[in-house]
C-alpha atoms as one frame of an Amber mdcrd trajectory, in Angstrom:
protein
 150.676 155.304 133.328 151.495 158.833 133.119 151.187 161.207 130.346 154.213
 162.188 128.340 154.197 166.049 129.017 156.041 168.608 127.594 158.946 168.476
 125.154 158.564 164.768 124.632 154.899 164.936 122.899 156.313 166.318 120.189
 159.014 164.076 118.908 156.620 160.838 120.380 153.830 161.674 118.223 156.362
 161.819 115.042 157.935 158.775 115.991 154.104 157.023 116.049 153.112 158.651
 112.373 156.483 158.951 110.520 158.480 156.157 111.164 155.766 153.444 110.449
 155.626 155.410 106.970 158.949 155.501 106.375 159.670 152.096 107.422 156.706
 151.026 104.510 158.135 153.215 102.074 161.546 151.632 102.510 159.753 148.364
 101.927 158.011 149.175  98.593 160.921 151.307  96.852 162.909 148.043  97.345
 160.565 145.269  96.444 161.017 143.587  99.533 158.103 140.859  99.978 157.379
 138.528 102.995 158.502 134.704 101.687 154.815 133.590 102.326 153.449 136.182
  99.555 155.437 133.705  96.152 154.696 132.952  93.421 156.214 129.674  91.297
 156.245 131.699  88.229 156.764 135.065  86.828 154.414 137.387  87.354 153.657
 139.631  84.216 154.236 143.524  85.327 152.252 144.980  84.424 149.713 142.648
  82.769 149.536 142.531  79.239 146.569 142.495  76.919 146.677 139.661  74.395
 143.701 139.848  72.538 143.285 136.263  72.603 139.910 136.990  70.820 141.668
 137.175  67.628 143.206 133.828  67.837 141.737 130.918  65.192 142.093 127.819
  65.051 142.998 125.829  62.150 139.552 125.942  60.353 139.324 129.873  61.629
 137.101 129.324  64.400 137.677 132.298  67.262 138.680 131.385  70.638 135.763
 131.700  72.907 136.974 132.050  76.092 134.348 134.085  78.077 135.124 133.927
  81.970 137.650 130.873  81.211 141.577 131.252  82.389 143.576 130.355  79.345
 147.026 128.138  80.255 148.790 128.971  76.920 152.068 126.570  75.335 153.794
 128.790  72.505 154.853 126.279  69.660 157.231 127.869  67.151 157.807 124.262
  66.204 156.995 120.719  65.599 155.833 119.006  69.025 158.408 116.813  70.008
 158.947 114.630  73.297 159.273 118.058  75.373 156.564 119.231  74.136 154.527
 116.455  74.212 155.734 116.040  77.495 155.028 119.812  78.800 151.228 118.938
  77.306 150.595 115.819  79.402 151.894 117.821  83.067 149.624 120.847  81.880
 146.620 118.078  81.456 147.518 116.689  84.919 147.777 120.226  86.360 144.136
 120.930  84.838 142.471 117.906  85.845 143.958 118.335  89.484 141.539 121.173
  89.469 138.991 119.294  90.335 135.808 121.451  90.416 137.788 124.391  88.764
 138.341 122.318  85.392 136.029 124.004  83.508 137.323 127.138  84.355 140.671
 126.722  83.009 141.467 126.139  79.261 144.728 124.394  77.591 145.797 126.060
  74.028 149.007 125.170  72.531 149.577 128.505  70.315 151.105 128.632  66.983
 151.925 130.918  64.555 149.647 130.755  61.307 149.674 127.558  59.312 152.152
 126.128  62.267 153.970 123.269  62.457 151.623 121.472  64.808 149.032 119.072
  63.626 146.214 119.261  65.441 145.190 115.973  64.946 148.285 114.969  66.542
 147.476 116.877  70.163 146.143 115.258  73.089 142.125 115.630  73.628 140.919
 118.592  75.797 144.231 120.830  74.723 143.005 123.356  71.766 145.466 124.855
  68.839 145.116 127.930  68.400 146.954 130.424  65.772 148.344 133.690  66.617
 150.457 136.324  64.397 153.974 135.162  64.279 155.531 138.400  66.528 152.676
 137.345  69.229 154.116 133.795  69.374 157.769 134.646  69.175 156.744 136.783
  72.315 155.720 134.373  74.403 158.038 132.147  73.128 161.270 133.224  74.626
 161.618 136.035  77.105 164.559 138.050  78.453 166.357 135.070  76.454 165.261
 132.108  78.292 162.613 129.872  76.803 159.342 129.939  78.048 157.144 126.751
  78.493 153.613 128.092  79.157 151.514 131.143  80.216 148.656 131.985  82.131
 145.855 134.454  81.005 142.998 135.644  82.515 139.308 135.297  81.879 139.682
 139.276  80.214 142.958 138.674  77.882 145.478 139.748  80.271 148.635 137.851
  80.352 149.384 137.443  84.166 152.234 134.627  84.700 154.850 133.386  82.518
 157.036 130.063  83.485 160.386 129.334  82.030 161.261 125.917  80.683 161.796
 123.052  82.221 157.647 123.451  83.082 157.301 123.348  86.991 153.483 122.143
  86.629 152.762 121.775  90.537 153.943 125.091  90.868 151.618 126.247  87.918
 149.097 124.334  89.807 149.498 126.373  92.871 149.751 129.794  91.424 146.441
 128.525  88.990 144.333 127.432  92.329 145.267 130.587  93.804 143.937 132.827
  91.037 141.189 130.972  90.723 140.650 131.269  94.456 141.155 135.448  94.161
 138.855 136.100  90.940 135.689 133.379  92.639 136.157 135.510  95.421 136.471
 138.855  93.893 133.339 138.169  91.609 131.321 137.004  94.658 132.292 140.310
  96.399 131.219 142.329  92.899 128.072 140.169  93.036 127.095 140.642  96.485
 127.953 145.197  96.435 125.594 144.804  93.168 123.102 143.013  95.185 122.944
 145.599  98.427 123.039 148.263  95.618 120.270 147.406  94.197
């Protein structure tokens, strides 16, 4: 192979730097993504603290949630059969987990003294009560109902899913976060290790 000489080094050794930069900065100025990199739901952008740490429950117990994912249902009112409904998939969805369970928390949220009795709510899903504007919030968005949300171990809201609930697809995006933050805290473990 010969060398390029001359007048041609020039515009080769542009063509090597600039183009592959201007070909990526096409890419992100128009959102493009590869169809591998989905999600099922919406992903929150950017993510939004909640403060779930000021939620109660009934008896005005706080939500302890350290290092647990929260998989929250808005309720603005009584649970019916879609509600009831939306509960049981969510259940599924967690249980499917499998070894992840106890990382993952179900709260059906409601604003103070709600409409939801408690009592009435399937075992291993927890009412919680927000402020009224925080509920509303998560309640409808853009104008299209929302069925649940995902927040992360710190408060940040992170996925939203519109109603009808698509609960394998919540299942998928859930093992996949799960997947990212085990791995990302085994990577902060192990730099704080060879720091040391």
């Amino acid at each position: 192979m010969t060398m390029i000489k001359g007048r041609w080094q020039l515009p080769v050794l542009l063509a090597l730097f600039v183009v592959p930069t201007l070909a990526a900065m096409v890419l992100v100025f128009t959102d493009w993504r590869p169809a591998g990199f989905t999600n099922n739901g919406d992903l929150v952008h950017p993510a939004e603290q909640l403060s779930p740490g000021q939620w109660r429950s009934a008896r005005g117990e706080p939500l302890q949630f350290a290092g647990d994912w929260l998989v929250v249902v808005p309720q603005t009112s009584a649970c019916g059969d879609d509600c009831e409904q939306r509960l049981d998939t969510l259940s599924r969805a967690r249980i499917a987990l499998d070894r992840d369970i106890d990382r993952v928390q179900l709260l059906l949220l409601q604003p103070a003294d709600g409409p939801v009795d408690p009592a009435a709510i399937p075992e291993g899903i927890r009412v919680m009560e927000a402020d009224a504007d925080t509920v509303a919030d998560l309640n409808v968005h853009q104008g299209a109902a929302m069925a649940a949300h995902i927040v992360d171990y710190r408060g940040y809201h992170v996925m939203r899913y519109a109603a009808p609930l698509d609960g394998a697809g919540l299942l998928d995006d859930l093992e996949k976060l799960l997947r990212l933050s085990k791995e990302e805290a085994e990577r902060r473990a192990q730099e704080e290790a060879t720091a040391e």
